[in-house]
N, C-alpha and C positions, 0 to 999 in steps of 0.2 A: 237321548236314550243311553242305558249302562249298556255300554256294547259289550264292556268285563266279564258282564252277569251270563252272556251269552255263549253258545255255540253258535259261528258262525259259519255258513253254505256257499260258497259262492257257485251259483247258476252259470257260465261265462254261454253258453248258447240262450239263454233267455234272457240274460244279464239283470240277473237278479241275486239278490242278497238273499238267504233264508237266517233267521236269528230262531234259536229256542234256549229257550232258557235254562242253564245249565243244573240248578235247581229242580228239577220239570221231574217228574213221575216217571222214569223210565221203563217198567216193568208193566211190560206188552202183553202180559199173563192177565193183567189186571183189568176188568173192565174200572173205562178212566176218559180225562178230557183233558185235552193242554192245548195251549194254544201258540200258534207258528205267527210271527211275523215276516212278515215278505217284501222288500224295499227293491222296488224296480228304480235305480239310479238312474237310469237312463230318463226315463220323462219323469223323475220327479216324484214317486208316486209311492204309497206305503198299504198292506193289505194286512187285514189279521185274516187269519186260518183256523175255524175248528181243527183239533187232532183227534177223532173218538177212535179208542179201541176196545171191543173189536167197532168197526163202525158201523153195524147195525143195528147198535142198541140204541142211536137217537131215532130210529125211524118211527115209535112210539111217539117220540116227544120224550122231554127230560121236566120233571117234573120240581117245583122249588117250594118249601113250606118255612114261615117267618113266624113265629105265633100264631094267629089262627087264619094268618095271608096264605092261599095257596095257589101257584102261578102253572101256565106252561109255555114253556121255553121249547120253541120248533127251529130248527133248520129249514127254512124254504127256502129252498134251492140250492146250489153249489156256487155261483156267483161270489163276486165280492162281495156286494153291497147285501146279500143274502148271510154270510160272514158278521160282516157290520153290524148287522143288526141283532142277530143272535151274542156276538160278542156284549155288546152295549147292555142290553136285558140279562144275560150271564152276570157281568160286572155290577151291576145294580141289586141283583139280588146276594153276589158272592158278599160286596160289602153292608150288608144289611143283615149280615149273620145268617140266611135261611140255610138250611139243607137241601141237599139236592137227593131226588129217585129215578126211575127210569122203570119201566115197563118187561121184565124180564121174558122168556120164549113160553113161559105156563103163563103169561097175560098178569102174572103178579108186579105190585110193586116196590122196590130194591133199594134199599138206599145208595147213594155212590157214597163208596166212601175216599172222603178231600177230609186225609190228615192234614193237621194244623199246619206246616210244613207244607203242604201241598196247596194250602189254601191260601197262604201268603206270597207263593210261583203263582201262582194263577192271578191272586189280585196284582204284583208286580209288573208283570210280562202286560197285562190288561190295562194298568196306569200308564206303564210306558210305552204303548202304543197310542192311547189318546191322549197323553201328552203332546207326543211324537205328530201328530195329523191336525194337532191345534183344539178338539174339546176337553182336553182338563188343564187347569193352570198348575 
């Protein structure tokens, strides 16, 4: 992993690393998505993290359109491996060019907007975590 690329957390009561990408969307004003990776050194072990802000706009679902593919993208659960898997399905559609919507509080739907900029932090931080865990070479 580009550790360079990062801001890094260190945990010392959980003994964990947090990494975000220094790149990353910071403006909390913004309905947005980034994603955290999380390196517990202790056993070995590496987690991605949804960041939604505010975080109630995934509770809809987040919704992805590629040409005339249109997908939905859920969070189930808070877990890792609930993480994992939203991540993965994220990453598949981020590098396939789709757009991403969301569900706004009048039930309409929104595009998110992932400036180009923003969408090359996400694919980044994304590769370099399943690099990192052993599925992308």
């Amino acid at each position: 992993m580009r550790s360079f690329s990062y801001d890094r957390i260190v945990d010392d009561k959980a003994n964990y690393i947090l990494y975000r990408i220094k790149s990353r969307e910071k403006d909390t004003t913004l309905v947005g998505l980034n994603f955290l990776i999380v390196n517990n050194w202790l056993q070995d072990e590496n987690y991605i993290l949804a960041e939604f802000h505010p975080y109630s706009f995934i509770d809809g679902g987040l919704f992805s359109k590629n040409k005339n593919r249109c997908d939905t993208l859920m969070l189930n659960g808070s877990d890792a491996e609930a993480h994992f898997i939203f991540a993965a399905h994220f990453f598949e559609q981020l590098t396939a060019g789709s757009n991403f919507y969301f569900r706004n509080q009048q039930d309409k739907l929104v595009e998110l907007g992932i400036s180009e900029k923003h969408r090359k932090s996400l694919s980044k931080t994304l590769s370099d975590y399943f690099r990192l865990v052993g599925k992308l070479r």
